[in-house]
Structure formats: C-alpha cells, structure tokens
C-alpha positions in Angstrom: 37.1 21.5 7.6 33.8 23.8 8.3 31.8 21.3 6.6 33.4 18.5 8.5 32.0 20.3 11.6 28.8 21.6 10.8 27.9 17.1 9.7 29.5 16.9 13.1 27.4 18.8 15.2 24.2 17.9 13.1 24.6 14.2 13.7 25.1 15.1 17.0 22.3 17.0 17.9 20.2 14.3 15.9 21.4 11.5 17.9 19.0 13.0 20.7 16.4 12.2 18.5 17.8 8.4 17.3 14.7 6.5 19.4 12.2 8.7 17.6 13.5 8.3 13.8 13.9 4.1 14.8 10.1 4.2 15.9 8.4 6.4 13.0 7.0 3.6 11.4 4.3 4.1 14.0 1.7 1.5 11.7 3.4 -1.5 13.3 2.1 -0.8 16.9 -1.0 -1.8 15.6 -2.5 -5.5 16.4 -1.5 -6.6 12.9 -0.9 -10.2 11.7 2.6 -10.9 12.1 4.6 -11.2 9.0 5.4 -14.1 7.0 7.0 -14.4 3.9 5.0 -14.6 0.8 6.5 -17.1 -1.3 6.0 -17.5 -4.9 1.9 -16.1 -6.0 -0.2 -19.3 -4.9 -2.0 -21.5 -7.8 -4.8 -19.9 -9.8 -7.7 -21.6 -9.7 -9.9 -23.1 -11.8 -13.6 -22.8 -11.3 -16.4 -22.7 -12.2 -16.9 -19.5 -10.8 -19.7 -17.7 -8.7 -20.8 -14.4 -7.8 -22.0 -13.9 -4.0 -24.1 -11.1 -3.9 -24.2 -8.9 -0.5 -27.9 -6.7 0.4 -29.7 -5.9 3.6 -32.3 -8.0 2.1 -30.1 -10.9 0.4 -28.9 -14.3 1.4 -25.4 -12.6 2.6 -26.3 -9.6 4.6 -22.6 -8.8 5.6 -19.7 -8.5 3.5 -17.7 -11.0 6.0 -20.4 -14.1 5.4 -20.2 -13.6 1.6 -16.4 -14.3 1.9 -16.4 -16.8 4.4 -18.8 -18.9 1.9 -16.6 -17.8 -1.0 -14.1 -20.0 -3.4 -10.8 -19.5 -4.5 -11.6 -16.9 -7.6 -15.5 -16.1 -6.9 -17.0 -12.9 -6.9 -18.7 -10.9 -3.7 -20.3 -8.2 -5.5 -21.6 -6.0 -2.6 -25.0 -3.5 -2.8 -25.3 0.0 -2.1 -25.2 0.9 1.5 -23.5 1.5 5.1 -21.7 -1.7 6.2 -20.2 -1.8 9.8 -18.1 -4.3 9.9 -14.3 -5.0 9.6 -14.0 -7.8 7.0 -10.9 -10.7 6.7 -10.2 -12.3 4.0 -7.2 -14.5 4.9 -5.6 -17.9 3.5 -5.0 -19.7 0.4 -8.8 -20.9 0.5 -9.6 -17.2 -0.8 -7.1 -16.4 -3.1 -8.1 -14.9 -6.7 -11.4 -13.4 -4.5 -12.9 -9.9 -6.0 -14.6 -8.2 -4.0 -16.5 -5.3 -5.9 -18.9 -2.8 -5.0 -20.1 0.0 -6.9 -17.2 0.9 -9.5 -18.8 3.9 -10.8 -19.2 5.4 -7.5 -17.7 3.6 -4.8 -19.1 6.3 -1.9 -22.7 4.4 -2.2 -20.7 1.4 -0.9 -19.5 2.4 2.9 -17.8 0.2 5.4 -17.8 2.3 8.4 -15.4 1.9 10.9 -17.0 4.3 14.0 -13.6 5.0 15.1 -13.7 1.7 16.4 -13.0 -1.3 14.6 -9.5 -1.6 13.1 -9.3 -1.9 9.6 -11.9 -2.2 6.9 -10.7 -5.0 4.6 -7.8 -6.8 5.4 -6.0 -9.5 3.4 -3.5 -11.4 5.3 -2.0 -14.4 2.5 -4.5 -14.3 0.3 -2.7 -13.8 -3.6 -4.3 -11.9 -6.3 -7.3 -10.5 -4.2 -9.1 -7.8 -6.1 -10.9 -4.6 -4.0 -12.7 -2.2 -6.3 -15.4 0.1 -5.8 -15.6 0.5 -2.1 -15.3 3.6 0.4 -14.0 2.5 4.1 -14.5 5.5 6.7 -13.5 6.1 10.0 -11.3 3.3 11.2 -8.6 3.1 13.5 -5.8 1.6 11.3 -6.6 1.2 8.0 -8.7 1.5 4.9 -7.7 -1.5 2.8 -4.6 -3.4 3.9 -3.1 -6.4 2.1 0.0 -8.0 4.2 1.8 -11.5 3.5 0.7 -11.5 -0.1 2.1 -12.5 -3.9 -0.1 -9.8 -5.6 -2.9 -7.3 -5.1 -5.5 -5.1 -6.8 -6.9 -2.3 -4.8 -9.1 -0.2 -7.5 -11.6 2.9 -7.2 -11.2 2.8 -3.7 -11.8 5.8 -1.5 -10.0 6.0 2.3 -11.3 8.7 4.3 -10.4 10.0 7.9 -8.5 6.6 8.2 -6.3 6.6 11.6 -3.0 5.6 9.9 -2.9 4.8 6.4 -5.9 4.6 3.8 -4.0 2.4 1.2 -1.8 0.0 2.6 0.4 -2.8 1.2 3.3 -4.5 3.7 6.0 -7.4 3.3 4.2 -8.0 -0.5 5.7 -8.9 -3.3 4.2 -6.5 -6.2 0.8 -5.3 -6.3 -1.6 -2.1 -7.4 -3.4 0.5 -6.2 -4.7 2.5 -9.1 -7.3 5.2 -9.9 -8.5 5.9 -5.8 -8.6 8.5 -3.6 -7.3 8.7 0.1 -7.8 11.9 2.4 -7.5 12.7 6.1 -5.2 10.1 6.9 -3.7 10.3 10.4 -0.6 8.9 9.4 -0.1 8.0 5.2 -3.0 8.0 2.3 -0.9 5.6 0.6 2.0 3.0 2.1 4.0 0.6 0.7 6.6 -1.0 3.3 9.0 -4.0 4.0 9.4 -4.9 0.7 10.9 -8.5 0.6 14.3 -8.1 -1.5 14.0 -10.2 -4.5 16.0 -11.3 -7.6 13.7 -11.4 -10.2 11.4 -8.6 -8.7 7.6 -7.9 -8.8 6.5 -5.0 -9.0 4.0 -2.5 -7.7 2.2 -0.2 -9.5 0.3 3.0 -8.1 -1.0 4.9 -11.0 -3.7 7.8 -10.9 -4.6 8.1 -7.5 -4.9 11.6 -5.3 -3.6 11.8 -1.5 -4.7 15.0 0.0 -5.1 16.5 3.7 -2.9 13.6 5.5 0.5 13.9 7.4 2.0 12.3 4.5 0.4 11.7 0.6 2.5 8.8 0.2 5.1 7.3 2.7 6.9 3.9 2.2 9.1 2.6 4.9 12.0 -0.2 3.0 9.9 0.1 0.2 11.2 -1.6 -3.2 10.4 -1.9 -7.4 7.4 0.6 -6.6 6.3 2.8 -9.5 4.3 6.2 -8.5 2.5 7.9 -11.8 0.4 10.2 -13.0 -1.0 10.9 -9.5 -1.4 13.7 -7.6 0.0 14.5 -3.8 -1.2 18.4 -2.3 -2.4 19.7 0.9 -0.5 17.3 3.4 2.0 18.0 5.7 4.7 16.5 3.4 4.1 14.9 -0.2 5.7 11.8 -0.8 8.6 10.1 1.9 10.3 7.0 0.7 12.3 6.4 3.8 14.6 3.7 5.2 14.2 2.2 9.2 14.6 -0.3 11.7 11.6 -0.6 12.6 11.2 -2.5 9.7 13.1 -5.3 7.9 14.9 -5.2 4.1 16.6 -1.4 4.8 17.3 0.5 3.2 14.4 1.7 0.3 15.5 1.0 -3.0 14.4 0.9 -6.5 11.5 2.9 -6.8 10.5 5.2 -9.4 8.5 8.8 -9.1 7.4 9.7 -12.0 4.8 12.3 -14.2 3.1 13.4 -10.7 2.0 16.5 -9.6 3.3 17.3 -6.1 2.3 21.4 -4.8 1.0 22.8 -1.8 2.0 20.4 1.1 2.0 22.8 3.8 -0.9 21.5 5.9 -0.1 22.3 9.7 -1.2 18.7 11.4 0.0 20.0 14.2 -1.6 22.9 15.1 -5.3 21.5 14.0 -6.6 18.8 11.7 -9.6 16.5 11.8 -7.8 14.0 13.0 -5.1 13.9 15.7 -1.8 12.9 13.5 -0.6 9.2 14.4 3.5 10.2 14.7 5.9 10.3 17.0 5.9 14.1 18.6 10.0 13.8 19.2 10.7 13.4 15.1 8.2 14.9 13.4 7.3 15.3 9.2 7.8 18.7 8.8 4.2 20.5 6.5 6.3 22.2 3.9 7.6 19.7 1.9 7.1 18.6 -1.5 9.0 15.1 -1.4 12.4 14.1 1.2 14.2 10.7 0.5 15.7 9.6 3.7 18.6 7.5 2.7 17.8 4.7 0.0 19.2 3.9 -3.4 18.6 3.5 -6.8 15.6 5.7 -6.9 14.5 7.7 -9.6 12.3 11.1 -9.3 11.6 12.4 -12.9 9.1 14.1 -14.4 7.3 15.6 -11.7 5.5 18.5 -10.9 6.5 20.1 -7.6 5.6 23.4 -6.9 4.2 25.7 -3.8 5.9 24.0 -0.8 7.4 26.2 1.5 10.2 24.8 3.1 11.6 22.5 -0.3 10.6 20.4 -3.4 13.2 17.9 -3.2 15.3 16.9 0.1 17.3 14.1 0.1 19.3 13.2 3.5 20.6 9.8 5.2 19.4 8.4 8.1 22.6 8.1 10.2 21.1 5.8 12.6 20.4 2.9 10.6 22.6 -0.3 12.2 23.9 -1.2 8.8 26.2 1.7 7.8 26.4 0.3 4.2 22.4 1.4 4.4 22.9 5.1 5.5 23.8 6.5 2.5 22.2 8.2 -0.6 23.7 5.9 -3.8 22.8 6.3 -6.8 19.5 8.0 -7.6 18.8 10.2 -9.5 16.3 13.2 -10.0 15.8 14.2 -13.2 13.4 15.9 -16.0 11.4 17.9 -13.4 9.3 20.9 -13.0 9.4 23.4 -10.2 7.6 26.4 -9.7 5.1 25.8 -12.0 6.7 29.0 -14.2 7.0 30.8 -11.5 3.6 30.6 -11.1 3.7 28.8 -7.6 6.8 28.9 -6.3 8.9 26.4 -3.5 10.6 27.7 -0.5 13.5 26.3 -1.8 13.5 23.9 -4.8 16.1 21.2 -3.8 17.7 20.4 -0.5 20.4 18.0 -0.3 23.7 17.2 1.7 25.8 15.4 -0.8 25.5 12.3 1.0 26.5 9.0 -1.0 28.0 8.1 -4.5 26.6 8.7 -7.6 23.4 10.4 -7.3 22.6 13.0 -10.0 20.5 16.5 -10.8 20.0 16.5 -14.6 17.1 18.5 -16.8 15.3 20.3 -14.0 13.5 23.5 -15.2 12.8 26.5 -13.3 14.8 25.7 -10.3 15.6 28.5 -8.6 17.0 27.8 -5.2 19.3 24.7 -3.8 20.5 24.7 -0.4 23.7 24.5 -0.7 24.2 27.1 -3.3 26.9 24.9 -4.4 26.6 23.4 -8.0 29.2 20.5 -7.0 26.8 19.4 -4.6 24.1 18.5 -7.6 26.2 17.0 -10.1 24.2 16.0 -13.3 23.5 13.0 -14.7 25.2 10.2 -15.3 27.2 10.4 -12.1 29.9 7.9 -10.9 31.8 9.7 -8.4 31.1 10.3 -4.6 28.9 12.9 -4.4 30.2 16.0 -2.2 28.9 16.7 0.9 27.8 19.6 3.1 26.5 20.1 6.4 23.7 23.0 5.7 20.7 21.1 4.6 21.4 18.7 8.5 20.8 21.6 10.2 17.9 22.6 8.0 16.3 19.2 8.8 16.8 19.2 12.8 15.2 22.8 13.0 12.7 21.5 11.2 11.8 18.6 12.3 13.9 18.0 15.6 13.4 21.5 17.3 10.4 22.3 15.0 10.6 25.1 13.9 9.3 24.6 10.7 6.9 27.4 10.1 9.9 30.0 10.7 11.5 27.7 8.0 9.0 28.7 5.6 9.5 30.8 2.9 6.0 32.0 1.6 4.5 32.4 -1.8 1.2 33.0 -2.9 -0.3 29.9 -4.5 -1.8 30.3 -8.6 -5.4 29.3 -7.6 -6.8 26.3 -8.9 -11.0 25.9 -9.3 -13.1 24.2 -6.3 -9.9 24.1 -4.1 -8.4 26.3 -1.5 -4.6 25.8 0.0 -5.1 24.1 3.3 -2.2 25.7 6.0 -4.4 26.0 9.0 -7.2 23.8 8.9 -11.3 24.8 9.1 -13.9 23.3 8.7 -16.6 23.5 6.3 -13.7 24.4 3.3 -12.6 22.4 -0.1 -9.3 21.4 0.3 -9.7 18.4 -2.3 -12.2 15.9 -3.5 -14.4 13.5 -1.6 -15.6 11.2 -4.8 -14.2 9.6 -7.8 -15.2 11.0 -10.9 
C-alpha cells in the first residue's frame, strides 16, 4: 500500500509536467519537409556512371549545382575547402547519389552553416544516398539529415556545434551512420526517430561513432530495429535516451539493441554554461548525470556496455505515463544484460541501476560490479529470462521528478573521482579553451 502511494503521488506531481514531456521532441519545430511514407527502397539504377567534381576553380563551384546536374547513382566528389551553403538532395531523380569529400580527413571539407542556414545536407526521398567525408559546422538544425527515405549511408562525418542534432535519420526505414563524430550538439549528436513499424524490418546500423559535449550522445524518439555498437557516448548531459512520445508517430520505441559501447562521464551541466544554448524544453529537462534512461518502450536490449562515472545512474528505465495509448506506457520485455559498471571500481556511478518495476517481463541478468539499485529490492530486477510482471515501486518516480521536474539534479549527485584518461578532462562545468573530446577522425 506505500508503494501504491508513493506511484500515486509521483504521477501526480508529473502530470504538471505532461505538456513538456509531449513536446520534448523539440527537432520537429523546425521547418522540416513534412513526412511521407517511404515505401519499399526505390529502383537501383543502372548507369553509366559519372563523377562530378566540386573546386573553387571547377565547373561545379558549389556542392548544390554538382547535385542538381547529378544522375541517379553518380558521384559528387567535393575538394578541400569552406562551403557555405545548405545543400538538398531530394527525389527519386537522385537516388543511389555519393556524395564524398575527403574520407581520410573529412575537417578539410567544411560546409559552414554561420548560425544561419538550417541544415547542411538534407535528403528528403532520396534512397540509398551515401555522405562520407564531410564536416558540417555551425547550423541551426542539423548536420546531416536524411527524412522519407528506404536507406542511408552517412560515413566519416563530423557534426560540430550543430543546433539540434548532428546525425539525424527520421520516418526511414533502415540506414547507417558509422565511424563519425558529433560534438556540441544543442539538442542530440545522433537521432534516430519515427521509425515506420514494419513486418519484415530494416534495419539501422550505428557502429563506431563518438557523441561527446551535447545534451544527449544519442536520443531516439519511437525509434525501432536500431543497433548501437562499439561506440562511445561521455561528457553530455545524459548518454543515450531511447524514448517514447506523441510528438511523434509509431510509439512506443521498440526493438533496438545497445550493445559493446562505452558509456562514462555524462555529467555535463548544459544548463549552467555550454557553447551552445541547449535546444529543450526548460519545464522537463534531461537531467547531466546519466549514463543511459529508457523511457517506456519494449523489446530492447542493453548488453555489453561500459557505463561507468555518472553521477546520478547507469541505467534508469521508467514509463512515460502520459502516452494516449496506455498499451504504450509500459516497460515490456527488455532486457539488460552482460554489462560493466564502475569500470572495477575504478570510476564509479552515482547509482548503477534505477528502475520502478514498471511492465512485464523485463530482466537484469550478468551485470558485474553493480553496486547500487534504487530500489534496494532484488525482486524489482529479476534475471533473465523473465515472463512475469515485473514488480513495481515508487522510489525511482520521485528520483526522476526531482531530477528532472523540480531539478534538482546536482543535489542528486553522488560524486566520484573519475580514473583519468590521456588528452581528455571530465567536462561538469564548461570552459573554454579545455579537451573534453576529439575534434577529427583519426
């Protein structure tokens, strides 16, 4: 009966926050192309072939004429330098198009934004359209953003100081974004959202890429069949946050998998100072101190992960009460598994996992080094398999609306000194002039 009324007066309290969590997915107030549905990947053409090549002193002297002159499967292969433009590559008539700057080291090709054009390439129902070797600066939405599309390869890319997400995929079916870098980001470094639901899905792979010194390392809103590996998420407000809204169609997220990733040291205060002023709503915040949170979904696996030096938790999975679909609310059936916190004690978490027992049939099973669980109730993390309802406690609701309702999130904290790693500082409180994390691809 305590428990009863501790949910009770959580939800409560939360409710005063309801219009914030529907509007967090603040990306779609931007002038975006509307969405469409993608349909099966469009036909792969079959040249001949030709490579447009983009210089100050070439036929093509912007990126955007090169692909406007382009075929279905040519080439723009784009020169050293600065590039101020914002550059579309939209419809059918460019599908199967590469553009490619320098792989090797793609911060010799710039597209600069100023802080005033919108995004630096966007593909809006183009299939298949390759982006590699290319660093996009300073723009007000996006780095790279692919929307309406069957398939996507965004490769040695760099994002930086973007003004809501550097790599960004929405209502696709399957895609990439591998080996690239994202940092600064007002809002996410990465984003995969409104995933169309599918029967025979697609997937999306994001392999080997680095989000540091953004609200969020990785944040997908109704994301689905997105794999996260080998990649590494430190120094941002929060790590990684799969999460399920209104504010976008196909709740709740589902079938994703986070795995072999290194997640530590997500305790940047956005808030207080960045370099950027963070693009979230100020009513529901992401609280800096978290390694990973799962807000409601199902069917989603975290194993194999580092997670180590966050301050307020590792792992917190909670529902998002306020979906319209009740059947969407709850945690079902995912499972965290086969990770690593602490680094050996080493570089410890605040608290390690952080849960409410919300759902059926999610499961804790293989974790090393796990030292703290709020509760402090083994029912409440069940291992694995697990069939039953799950059991639920009111604790970690509370936790969340401190945190991230009333924010108080720095007296949340529970600090421990970080093991130091070479060329890189903890960022907490923002200056400038310090290495918090990398600024080229190796």
């Amino acid at each position: 009966m305590q428990h009863r009324l501790k949910v009770a007066a959580g939800i409560t309290t939360l409710a005063l926050a309801a219009p914030a969590l529907a509007g967090t997915a603040v990306a779609q107030q931007q002038d975006y192309p509307p969405p469409s549905n993608p349909g099966s990947v469009q036909k792969k053409p079959k040249g001949p072939f030709k490579t447009l090549e983009v210089s100050k002193k070439g036929k093509f002297r912007t990126i955007q004429a090169a692909v406007n002159a382009a075929k279905p499967g040519d080439t723009v292969k784009i020169a050293d330098g600065v590039y101020k433009e914002s550059v579309q590559v939209a419809g059918a008539k460019h599908r199967f198009i590469k553009l490619v700057g320098n792989v090797k080291q793609p911060h010799k090709v710039v597209l600069e934004g100023e802080n005033k054009r919108q995004n630096g390439i966007t593909v809006n129902g183009a299939d298949a359209v390759t982006m590699r070797g290319i660093k996009a600066r300073r723009y007000k939405a996006n780095g790279f953003f692919a929307v309406n599309v069957t398939g996507y390869a965004m490769d040695r890319l760099i994002a930086e100081l973007p003004g809501t997400y550097g790599l960004y995929a929405f209502n696709a079916k399957g895609g990439s974004m591998t080996n690239s870098l994202s940092y600064y980001a007002a809002d996410g470094s990465y984003y995969v959202g409104q995933t169309p639901e599918q029967t025979r899905p697609v997937q999306t792979i994001i392999r080997n890429v680095v989000g540091w010194g953004s609200v969020v390392g990785y944040t997908g809103t109704n994301s689905r069949y997105v794999t996260i590996t080998k990649s590494k998420f430190f120094n941002n407000a929060l790590g990684l946050a799969p999460n399920s809204l209104d504010s976008e169609k196909f709740p709740p997220d589902e079938q994703n998998v986070f795995r072999d990733n290194d997640i530590y040291w997500n305790n940047f205060d956005v808030y207080q100072k960045a370099p950027y002023k963070p693009n979230v709503n100020e009513d529901f915040i992401y609280p800096p101190g978290v390694g990973a949170i799962l807000l409601s979904g199902r069917d989603n696996r975290f194993e194999g992960n580092r997670i180590y030096g966050n301050w307020l938790g590792g792992f917190i999975g909670v529902p998002n009460v306020f979906l319209k679909n009740p059947a969407d609310q709850p945690l079902d059936r995912n499972i965290v598994s086969g990770n690593t916190f602490n680094k050996g004690g080493a570089d410890m978490n605040g608290r390690d996992m952080v849960y409410n027992g919300s759902g059926t049939g999610n499961c804790f099973g293989g974790n090393t080094g796990v030292m703290t669980t709020v509760p402090a109730a083994p029912e409440v993390y069940p291992a694995c398999p697990n069939t039953a309802k799950n059991v639920e406690n009111g604790e970690p609701i509370g936790l969340m609306l401190s945190w991230a309702v009333q924010k108080q999130y720095r007296a949340g904290w529970i600090q421990h000194p970080h093991a130091a790693q070479a060329g890189m500082e903890p960022l907490v409180d923002w200056a400038e002039g310090k290495s918090y994390g990398p600024t080229t691809l190796k």
